[in-house]
N, C-alpha and C positions, 0 to 999 in steps of 0.2 A: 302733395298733389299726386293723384293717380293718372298719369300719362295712358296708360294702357283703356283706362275705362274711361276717361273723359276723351279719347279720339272716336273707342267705341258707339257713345253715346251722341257726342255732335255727326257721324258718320249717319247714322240711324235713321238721327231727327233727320237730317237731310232729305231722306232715301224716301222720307214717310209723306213730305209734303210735294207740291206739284206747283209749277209757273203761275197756276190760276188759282194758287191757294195766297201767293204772294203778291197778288195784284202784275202779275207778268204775261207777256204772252205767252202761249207754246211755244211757238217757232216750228223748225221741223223738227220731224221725228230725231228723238234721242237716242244712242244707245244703252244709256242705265237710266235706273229708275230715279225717280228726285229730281233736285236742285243742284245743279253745277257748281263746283264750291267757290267758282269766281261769284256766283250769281247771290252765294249766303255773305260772299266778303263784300260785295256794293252795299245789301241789303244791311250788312254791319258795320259800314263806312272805314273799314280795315283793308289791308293787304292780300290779294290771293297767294301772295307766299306765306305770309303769317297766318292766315288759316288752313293754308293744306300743310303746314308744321305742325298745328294744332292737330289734324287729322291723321300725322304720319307717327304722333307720339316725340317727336323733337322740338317742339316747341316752348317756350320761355312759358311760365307761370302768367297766365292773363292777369287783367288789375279787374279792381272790381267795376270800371268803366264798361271794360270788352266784353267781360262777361254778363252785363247787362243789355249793351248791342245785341249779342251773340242770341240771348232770350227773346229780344223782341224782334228778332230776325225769320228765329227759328219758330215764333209766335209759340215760346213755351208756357204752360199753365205755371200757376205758382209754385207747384209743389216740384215739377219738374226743373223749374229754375232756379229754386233751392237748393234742389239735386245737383245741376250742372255749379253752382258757387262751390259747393261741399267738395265734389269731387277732384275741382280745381284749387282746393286746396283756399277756398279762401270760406270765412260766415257767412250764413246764408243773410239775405239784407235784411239790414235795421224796421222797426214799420216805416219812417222815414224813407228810406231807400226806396222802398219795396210799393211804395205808395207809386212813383213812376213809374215800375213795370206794365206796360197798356194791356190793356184786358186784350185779349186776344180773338173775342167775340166784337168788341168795334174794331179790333183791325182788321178783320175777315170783311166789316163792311167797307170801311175806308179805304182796304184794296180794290175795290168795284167801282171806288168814285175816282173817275177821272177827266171828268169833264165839267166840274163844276168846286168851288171852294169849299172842302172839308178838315176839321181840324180836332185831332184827339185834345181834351184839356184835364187837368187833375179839378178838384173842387175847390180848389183854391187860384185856379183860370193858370195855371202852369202847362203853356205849350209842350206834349210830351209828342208829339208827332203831328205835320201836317204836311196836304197833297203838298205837289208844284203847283195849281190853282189856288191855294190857301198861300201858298210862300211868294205867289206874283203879287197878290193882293195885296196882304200884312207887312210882305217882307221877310224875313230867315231869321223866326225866334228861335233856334238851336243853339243861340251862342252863349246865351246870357246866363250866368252864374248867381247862385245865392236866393237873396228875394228878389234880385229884379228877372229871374225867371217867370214870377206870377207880373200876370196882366193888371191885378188888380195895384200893386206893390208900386209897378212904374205906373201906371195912371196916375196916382198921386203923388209921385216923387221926381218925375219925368215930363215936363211940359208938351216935349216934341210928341209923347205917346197921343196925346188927343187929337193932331191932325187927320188921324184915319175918321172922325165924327165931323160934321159940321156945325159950326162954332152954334148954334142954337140947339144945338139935342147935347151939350155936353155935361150939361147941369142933370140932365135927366140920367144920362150914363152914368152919371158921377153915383148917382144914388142909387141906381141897378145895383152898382160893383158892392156897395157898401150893405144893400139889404140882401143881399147874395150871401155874402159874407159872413150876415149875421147870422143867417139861415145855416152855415155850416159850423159856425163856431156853437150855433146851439145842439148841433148833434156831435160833434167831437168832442166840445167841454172846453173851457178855459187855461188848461195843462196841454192842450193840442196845440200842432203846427198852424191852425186858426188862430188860437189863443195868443198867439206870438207874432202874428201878423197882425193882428189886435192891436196889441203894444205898439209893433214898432211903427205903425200907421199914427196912433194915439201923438205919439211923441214927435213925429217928421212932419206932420200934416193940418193945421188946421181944419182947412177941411173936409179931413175925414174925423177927424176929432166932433165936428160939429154935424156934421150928417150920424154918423154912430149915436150922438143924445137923442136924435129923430126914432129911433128903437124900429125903423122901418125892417121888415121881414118877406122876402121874396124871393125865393128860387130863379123864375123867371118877369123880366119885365117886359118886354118887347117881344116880338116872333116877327115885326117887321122894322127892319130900318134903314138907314144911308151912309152909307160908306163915301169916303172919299178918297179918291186914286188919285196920287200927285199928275197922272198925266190921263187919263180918261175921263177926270173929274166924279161926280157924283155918280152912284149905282145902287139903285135901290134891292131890296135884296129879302127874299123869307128865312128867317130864322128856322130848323127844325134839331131839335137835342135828342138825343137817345142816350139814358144813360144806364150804366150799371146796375146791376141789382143792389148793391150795398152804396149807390150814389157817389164814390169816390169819384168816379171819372165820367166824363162825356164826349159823346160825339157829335159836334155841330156843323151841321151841313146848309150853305147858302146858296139860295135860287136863287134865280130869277122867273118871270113870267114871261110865258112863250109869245114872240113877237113885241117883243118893248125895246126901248133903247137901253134898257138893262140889261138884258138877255144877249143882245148883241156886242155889251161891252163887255160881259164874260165871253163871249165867244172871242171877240179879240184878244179876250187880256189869255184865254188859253193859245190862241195861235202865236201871240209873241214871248209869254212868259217876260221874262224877266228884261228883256228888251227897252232901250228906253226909247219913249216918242219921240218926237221933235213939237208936236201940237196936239192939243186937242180934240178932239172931236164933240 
């Protein structure tokens, strides 16, 4: 581990970006240039003692966890976040690993979305970051480990996961998730993290067992549909995806249309967040 050049180096990136490059405000004027190193330790769910140790050269060798915070904090390219693994003394990530690093072109958009539900996903529907209007909605997919990180993974493994549909679109979802799927297991190959999401659906699930012989093929099936919020109840909702040039990842952003009672239940579900009701509306 190079102490000396990896303070240098996260001190830099710091200096280089700007509040509105992080989806923050300015506030007032500053006296240095950059991000505030409490403001890269939120943005890397760490300690601002442990990252201004990182920055003073005394700090503990990161894990390969922090130092992948640290990347998507500091919204590093890939080649730069290899740098920062290398320097801190650890390999730069597996393509496994290295597949969660969010491209740094949808998070420059997803910094800008704040007033309506957006959510980075891998191609395999693995929540790699979403707003606070995406985490009042869905809930806080940061915690889930393994396969039931992908969306697709708990849908079929997970009963309670379909409550977000209503119980008459879930047959259709059900077959989204799985001609999705196929659509990336056909560009990655059968030796891929597809390929093994494959299986272990094959063997857990009948019914994906039995949707997968349908040999259905679709990137996208919907761009509109119904959510259900345990306490706002139904909100209909525009699907729109932006994804990567190489398709690994996406960013999907959910409207509503102006002046509906859709519209207005995102506008509540942003002013309460995470709040629970007591009724309906």
């Amino acid at each position: 581990m190079d102490r000396a050049e990896l303070a240098a180096f996260l001190r830099r990136r710091r200096e280089q970006l700007r509040p509105e490059d992080v989806g923050l405000p300015a506030g007032p004027r500053r006296r240095a240039p950059g991000l505030r190193r409490e403001e890269v330790a939120a943005l890397a769910a760490m300690s601002t003692d442990y990252y201004t140790r990182l920055e003073q050269r005394r700090g503990p060798q990161p894990s390969e966890q922090m130092l992948a915070a640290l990347a998507r904090a500091l919204r590093l390219t890939d080649d730069e976040r290899d740098y920062l693994f290398r320097t801190a003394g650890r390999n730069a990530p597996t393509p496994v690993a290295a597949a969660s690093h969010v491209a740094p072109a949808l998070l420059r958009v997803l910094d800008r979305l704040s007033d309506t539900p957006a959510l980075i996903l891998s191609n395999l529907g693995e929540v790699l970051v979403q707003n606070s209007m995406a985490e009042a909605l869905y809930g806080d997919r940061s915690h889930f480990t393994g396969w039931a990180r992908s969306d697709i993974y708990r849908w079929f493994t997970d009963p309670a996961e379909r409550r977000i549909y209503p119980e008459h679109d879930r047959d259709r979802q059900s077959r989204a998730f799985v001609a999705n799927l196929r659509a990336v297991h056909s560009a990655m190959g059968p030796q891929s993290r597809a390929g093994e999401l494959v299986r272990t659906l094959t063997k857990t699930s009948p019914e994906f067992a039995r949707l997968w012989d349908r040999h259905e093929v679709a990137k996208r099936f919907e761009d509109h549909k119904v959510l259900v919020h345990p306490q706002l109840g139904e909100i209909e909702v525009d699907c729109q995806a932006l994804f990567t040039e190489d398709q690994s990842q996406l960013l999907l952003v959910l409207t509503a249309a102006p002046r509906t009672p859709a519209a207005e239940k995102l506008q509540l579900l942003g002013v309460l967040g995470h709040e629970r009701f007591d009724t309906v509306s």
